[in-house]
C-alpha positions as CSV (number, residue, x, y, z in Angstrom):
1,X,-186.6,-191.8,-156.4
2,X,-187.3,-194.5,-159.1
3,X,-189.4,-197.4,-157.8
4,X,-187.7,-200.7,-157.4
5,X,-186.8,-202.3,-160.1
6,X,-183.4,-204.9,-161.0
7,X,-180.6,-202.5,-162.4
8,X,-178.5,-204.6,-164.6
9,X,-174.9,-203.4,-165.8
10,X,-174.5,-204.3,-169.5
11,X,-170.6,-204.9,-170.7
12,X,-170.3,-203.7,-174.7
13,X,-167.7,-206.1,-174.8
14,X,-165.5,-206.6,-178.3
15,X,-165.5,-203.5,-180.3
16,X,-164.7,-204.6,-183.0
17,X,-167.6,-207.6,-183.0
18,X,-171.3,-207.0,-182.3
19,X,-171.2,-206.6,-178.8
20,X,-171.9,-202.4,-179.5
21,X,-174.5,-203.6,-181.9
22,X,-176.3,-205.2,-179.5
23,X,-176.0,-202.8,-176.9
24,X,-177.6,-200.2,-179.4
25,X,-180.1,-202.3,-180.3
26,X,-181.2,-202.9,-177.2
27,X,-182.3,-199.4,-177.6
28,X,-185.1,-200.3,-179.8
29,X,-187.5,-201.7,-176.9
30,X,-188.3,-200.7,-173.6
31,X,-187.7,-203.1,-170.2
32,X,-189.0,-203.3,-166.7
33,X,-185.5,-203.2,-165.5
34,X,-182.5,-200.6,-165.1
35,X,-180.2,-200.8,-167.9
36,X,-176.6,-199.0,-167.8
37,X,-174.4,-199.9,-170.5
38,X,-170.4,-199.8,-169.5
39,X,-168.5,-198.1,-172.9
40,X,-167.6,-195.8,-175.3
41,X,-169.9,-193.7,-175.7
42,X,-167.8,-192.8,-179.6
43,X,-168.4,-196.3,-180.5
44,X,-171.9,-197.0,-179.2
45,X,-172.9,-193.2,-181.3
46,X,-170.8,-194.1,-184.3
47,X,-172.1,-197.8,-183.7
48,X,-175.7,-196.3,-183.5
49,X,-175.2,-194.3,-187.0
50,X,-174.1,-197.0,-188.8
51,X,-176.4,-199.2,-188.0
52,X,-179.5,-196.3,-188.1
53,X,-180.7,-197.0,-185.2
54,X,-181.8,-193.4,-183.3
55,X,-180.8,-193.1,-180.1
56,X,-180.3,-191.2,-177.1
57,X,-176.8,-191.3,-175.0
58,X,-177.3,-190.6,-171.6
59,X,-173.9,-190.5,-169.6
60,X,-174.2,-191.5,-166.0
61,X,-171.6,-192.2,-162.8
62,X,-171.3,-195.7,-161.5
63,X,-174.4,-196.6,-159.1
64,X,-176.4,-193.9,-160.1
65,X,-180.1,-193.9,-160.0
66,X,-181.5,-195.0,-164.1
67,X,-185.1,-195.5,-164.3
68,X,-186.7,-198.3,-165.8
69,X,-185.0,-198.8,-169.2
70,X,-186.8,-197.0,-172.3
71,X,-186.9,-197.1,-176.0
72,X,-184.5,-194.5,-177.3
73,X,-182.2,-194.2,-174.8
74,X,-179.3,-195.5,-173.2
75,X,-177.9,-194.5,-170.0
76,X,-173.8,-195.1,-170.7
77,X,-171.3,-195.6,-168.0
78,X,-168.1,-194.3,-170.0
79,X,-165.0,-196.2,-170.5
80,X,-162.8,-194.5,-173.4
81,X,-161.4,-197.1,-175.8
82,X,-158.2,-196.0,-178.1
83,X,-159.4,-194.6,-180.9
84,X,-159.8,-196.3,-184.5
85,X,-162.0,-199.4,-183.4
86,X,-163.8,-201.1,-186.7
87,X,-166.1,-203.2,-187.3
88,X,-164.9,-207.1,-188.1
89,X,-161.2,-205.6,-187.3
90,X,-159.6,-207.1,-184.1
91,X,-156.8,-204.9,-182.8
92,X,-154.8,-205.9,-179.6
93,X,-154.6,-202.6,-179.1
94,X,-158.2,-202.3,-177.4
95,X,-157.5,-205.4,-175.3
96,X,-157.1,-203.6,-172.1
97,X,-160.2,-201.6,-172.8
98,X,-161.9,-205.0,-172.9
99,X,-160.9,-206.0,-169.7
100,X,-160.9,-202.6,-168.1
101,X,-164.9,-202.7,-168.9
102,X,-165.6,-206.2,-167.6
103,X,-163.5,-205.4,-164.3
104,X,-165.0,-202.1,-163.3
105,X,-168.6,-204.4,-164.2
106,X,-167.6,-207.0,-161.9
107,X,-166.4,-204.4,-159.3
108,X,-169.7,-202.4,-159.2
109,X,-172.0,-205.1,-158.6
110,X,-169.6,-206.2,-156.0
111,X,-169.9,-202.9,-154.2
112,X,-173.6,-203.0,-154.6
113,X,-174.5,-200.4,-157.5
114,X,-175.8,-203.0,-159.3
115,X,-177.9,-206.6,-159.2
116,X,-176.2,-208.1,-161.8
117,X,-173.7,-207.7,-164.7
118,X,-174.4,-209.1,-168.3
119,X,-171.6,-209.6,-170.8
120,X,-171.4,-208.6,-174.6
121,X,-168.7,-211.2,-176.1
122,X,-165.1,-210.8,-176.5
123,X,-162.6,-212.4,-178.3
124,X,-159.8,-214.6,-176.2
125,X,-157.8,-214.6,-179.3
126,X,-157.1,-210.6,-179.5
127,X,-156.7,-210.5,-175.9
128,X,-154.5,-212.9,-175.9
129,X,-151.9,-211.6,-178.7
130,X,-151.5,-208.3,-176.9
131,X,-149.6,-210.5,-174.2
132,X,-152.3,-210.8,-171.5
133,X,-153.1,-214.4,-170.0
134,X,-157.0,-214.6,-170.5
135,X,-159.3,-217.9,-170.6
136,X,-162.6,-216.2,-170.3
137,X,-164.8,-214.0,-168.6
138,X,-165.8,-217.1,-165.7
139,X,-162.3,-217.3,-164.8
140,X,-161.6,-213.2,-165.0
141,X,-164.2,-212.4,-163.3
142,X,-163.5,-214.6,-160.4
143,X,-160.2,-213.2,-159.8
144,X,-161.7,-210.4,-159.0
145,X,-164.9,-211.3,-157.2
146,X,-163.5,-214.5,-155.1
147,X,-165.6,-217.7,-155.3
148,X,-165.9,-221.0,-157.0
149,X,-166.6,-220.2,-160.9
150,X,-169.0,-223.2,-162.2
151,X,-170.3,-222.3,-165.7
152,X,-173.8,-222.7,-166.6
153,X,-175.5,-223.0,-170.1
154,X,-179.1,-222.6,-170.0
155,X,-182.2,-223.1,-172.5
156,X,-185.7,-223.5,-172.5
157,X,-186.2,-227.1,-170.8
158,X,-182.2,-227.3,-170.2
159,X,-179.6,-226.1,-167.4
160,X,-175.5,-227.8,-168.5
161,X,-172.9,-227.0,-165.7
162,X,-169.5,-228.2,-166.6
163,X,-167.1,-229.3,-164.2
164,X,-164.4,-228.2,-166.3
165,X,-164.3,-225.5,-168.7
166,X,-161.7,-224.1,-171.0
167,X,-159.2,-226.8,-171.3
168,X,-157.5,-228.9,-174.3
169,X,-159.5,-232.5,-174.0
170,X,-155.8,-233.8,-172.9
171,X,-155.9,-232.6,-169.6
172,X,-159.6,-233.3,-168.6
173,X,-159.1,-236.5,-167.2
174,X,-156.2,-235.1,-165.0
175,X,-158.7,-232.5,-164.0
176,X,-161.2,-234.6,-162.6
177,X,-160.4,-234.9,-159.7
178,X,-162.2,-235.4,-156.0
179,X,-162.2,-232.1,-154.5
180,X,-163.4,-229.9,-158.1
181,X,-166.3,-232.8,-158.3
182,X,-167.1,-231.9,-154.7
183,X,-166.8,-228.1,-154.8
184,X,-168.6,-227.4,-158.4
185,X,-171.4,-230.1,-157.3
186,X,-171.8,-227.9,-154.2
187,X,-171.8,-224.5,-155.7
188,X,-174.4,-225.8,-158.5
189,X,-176.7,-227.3,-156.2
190,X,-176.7,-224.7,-153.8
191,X,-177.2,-221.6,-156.7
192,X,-180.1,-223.8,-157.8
193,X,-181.5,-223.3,-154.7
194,X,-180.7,-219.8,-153.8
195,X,-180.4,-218.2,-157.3
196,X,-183.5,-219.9,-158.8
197,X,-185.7,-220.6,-156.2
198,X,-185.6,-224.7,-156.8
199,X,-185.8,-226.0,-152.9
200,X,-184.6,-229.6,-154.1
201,X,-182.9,-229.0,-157.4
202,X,-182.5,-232.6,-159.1
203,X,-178.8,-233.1,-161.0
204,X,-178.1,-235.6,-163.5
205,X,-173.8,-236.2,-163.6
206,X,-172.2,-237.6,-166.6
207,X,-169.8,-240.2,-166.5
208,X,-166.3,-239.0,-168.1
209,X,-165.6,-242.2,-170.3
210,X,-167.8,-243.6,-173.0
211,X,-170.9,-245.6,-171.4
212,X,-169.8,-244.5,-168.0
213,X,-166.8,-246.2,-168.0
214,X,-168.5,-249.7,-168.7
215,X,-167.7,-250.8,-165.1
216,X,-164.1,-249.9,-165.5
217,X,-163.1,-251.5,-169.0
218,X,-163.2,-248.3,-170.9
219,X,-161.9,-245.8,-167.8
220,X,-161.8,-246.2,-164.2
221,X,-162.6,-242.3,-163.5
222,X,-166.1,-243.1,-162.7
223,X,-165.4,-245.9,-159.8
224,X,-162.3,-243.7,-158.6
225,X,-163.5,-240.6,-158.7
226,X,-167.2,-239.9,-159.5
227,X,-168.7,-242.2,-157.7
228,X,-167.5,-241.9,-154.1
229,X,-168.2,-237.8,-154.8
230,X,-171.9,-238.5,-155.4
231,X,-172.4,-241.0,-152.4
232,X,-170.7,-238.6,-150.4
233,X,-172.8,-235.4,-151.1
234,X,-176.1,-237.5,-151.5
235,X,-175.4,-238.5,-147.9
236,X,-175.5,-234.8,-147.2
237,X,-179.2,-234.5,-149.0
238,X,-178.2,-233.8,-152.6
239,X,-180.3,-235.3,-155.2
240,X,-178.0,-236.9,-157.6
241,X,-178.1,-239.4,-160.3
242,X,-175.3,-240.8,-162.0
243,X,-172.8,-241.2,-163.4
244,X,-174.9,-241.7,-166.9
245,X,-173.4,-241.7,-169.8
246,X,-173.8,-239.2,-172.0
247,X,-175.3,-240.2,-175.3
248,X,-177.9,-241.2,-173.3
249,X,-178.6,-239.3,-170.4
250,X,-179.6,-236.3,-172.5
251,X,-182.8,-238.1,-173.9
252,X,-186.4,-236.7,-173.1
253,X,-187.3,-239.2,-170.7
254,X,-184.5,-238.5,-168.4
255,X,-184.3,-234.8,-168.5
256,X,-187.9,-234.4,-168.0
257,X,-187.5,-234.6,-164.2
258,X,-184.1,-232.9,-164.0
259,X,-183.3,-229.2,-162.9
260,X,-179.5,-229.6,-164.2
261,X,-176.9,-231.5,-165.8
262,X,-173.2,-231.7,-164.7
263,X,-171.1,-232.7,-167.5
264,X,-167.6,-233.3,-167.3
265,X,-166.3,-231.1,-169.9
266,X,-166.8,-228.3,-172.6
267,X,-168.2,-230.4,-175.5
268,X,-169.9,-233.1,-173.9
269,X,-173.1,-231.1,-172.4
270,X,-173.0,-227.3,-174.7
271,X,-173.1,-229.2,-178.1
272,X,-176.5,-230.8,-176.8
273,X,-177.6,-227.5,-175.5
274,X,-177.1,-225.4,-178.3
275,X,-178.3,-227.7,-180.8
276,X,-181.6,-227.5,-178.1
277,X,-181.7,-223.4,-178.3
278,X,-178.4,-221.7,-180.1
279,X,-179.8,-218.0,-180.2
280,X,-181.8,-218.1,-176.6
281,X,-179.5,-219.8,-174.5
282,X,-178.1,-217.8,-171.7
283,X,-174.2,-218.1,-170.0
284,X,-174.6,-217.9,-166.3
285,X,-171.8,-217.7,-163.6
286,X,-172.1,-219.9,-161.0
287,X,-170.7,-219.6,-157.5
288,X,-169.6,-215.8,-157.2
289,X,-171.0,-213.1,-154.9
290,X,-172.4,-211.4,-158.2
291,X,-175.0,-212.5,-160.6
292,X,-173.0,-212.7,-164.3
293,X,-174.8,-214.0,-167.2
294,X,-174.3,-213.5,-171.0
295,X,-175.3,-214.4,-174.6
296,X,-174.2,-218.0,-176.2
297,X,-172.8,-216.8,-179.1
298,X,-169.1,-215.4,-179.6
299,X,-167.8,-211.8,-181.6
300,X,-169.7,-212.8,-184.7
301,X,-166.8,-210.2,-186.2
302,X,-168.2,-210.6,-189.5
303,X,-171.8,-209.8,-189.2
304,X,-170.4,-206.3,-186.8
305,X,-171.9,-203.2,-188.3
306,X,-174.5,-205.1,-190.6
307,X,-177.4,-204.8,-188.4
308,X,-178.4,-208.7,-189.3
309,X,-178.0,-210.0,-186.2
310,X,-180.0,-212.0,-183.4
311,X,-180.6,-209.8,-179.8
312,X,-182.2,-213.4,-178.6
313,X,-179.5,-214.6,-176.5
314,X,-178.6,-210.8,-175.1
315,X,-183.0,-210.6,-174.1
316,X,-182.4,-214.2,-172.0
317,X,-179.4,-213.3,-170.2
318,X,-181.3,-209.8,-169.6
319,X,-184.4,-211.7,-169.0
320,X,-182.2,-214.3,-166.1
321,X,-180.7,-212.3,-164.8
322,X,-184.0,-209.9,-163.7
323,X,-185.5,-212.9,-162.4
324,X,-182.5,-214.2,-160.8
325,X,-181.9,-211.1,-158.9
326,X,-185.6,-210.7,-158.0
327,X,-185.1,-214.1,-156.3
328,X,-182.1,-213.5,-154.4
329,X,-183.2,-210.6,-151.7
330,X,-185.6,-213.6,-150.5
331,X,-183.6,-216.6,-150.6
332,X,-180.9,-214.9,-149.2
333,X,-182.9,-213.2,-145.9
């Protein structure tokens, strides 16, 4: 029996980008937690060659016991791919590999063989031309675990939730709307609390329009919408502020006594964030019975194979999700 210790469930993700690279890499360093890597064990050993990196494949069934994870060796939950995978070549014919690895991930932790599942990138694109409908892993891996998905970017100093994700700028006003305000400002407040330990997590909420709206003139989303939603949950004890806008609200002064940020879309909070820590920011899934986090980066096809790349973002999202799974037995008793 192996003391206690987080065990983590690691997805290899693209194989043709440097999701197996970094998997192998991790391989270079040792870590007080579990770490079972769900693969191909071909590509993480031909991965492991090319990149000369020595290593030690340990095959292993889904929630068996892994000790504390050593240099050397990775413990490999096998998933065969089709074979012929490259480095910097996308095929579509390894989509449903892809998928068949985050799936069984999210399906283990929600039975319990694991505290948490990171994901290696993949690529929509490839997954997309071999016919299958797929936004991203927050929506995929909802479908299969239940909840309400809120994504999460987080840095050193800086937490962005979105309320809306993976859309064409088009339809994010339409998208705004009453009852996702109200549901992804209750799943982020209450993960704040439960996943990270904050008793009275303080949120900052952008306005959707330029300048908030400018009392109407340049939107009416904000006196419509956004503003009946925060008096609403603040008279049920949320600590809210807003609706800011956002070319200012990001400034030191006002993020100094903030535990998050709600923006209203994809690139009004994440191009603040990663200009703050591209390289160490983690991905975390909000609002599911599992803890999912992952790196900030994408497939980075190009660099695949080279060995010049940057585990930084893969240690964080190792890194949160330890700590947010040592938190949980105790916030959740």
């Amino acid at each position: 029996m192996f003391p206690v210790h987080p065990r983590l469930l690691l997805t290899s993700g693209e194989p043709a980008g440097i999701g197996p690279d970094l998997c192998v890499l991790l391989a270079r360093r040792s870590a007080p937690c579990s770490i079972t890597v769900l693969g191909d064990p071909d590509l993480l050993e031909s991965r492991a060659r090319l990149l000369r990196v020595p290593i030690e494949l340990r095959p292993v069934a889904s929630g068996d016991a892994v000790p504390p994870h050593e240099r050397g060796v990775l413990h490999v939950l096998p998933t065969r791919q089709r074979p012929g995978a490259a480095p910097g070549k996308l095929d579509p014919a390894h989509a449903a590999y892809v998928l068949e690895t985050i799936s069984e991930g999210a399906r283990a932790c929600l039975a319990g063989h694991y505290d948490a599942l990171v994901t290696a990138p993949v690529q929509k694109s490839v997954i997309n031309d071999a016919g299958i409908a797929f936004t991203g892993h927050t929506e995929f891996i909802a479908e299969i675990t239940g909840g309400w998905p809120v994504m999460m970017l987080a840095t050193k100093g800086l937490r962005v939730a979105l309320a809306t994700t993976h859309l064409p700028l088009a339809e994010v006003s339409r998208a705004i709307t009453e009852e996702r305000l109200l549901r992804t400002l209750r799943v982020l407040h209450d993960d704040l609390v439960r996943r990270f330990g904050l008793p009275r997590p303080r949120i900052l909420v952008c306005g959707l329009n330029p300048h908030a709206g400018e009392g109407g003139h340049l939107g009416r989303e904000e006196i419509t919408v956004i503003e009946p939603v925060l008096a609403r949950l603040r008279q049920e004890g949320m600590d809210l502020t807003g609706p800011l806008p956002a070319d200012t609200l990001f400034l030191p002064r006002n993020l100094e006594h903030a535990d998050a940020v709600l923006a209203m879309y994809h690139d009004q909070g994440l191009p603040v964030l990663k200009y703050a820590g591209f390289g160490r920011a983690v991905n975390i899934t909000l609002g599911l019975p599992i803890i999912r986090t992952s790196v900030d980066h994408g497939t980075a096809l190009a660099l695949a194979g080279t060995g010049r790349i940057d585990t930084g973002s893969l240690e964080e999202a190792i890194q949160i999700a330890m700590d947010m799974a040592e938190i949980r037995p105790a916030a959740l008793a």
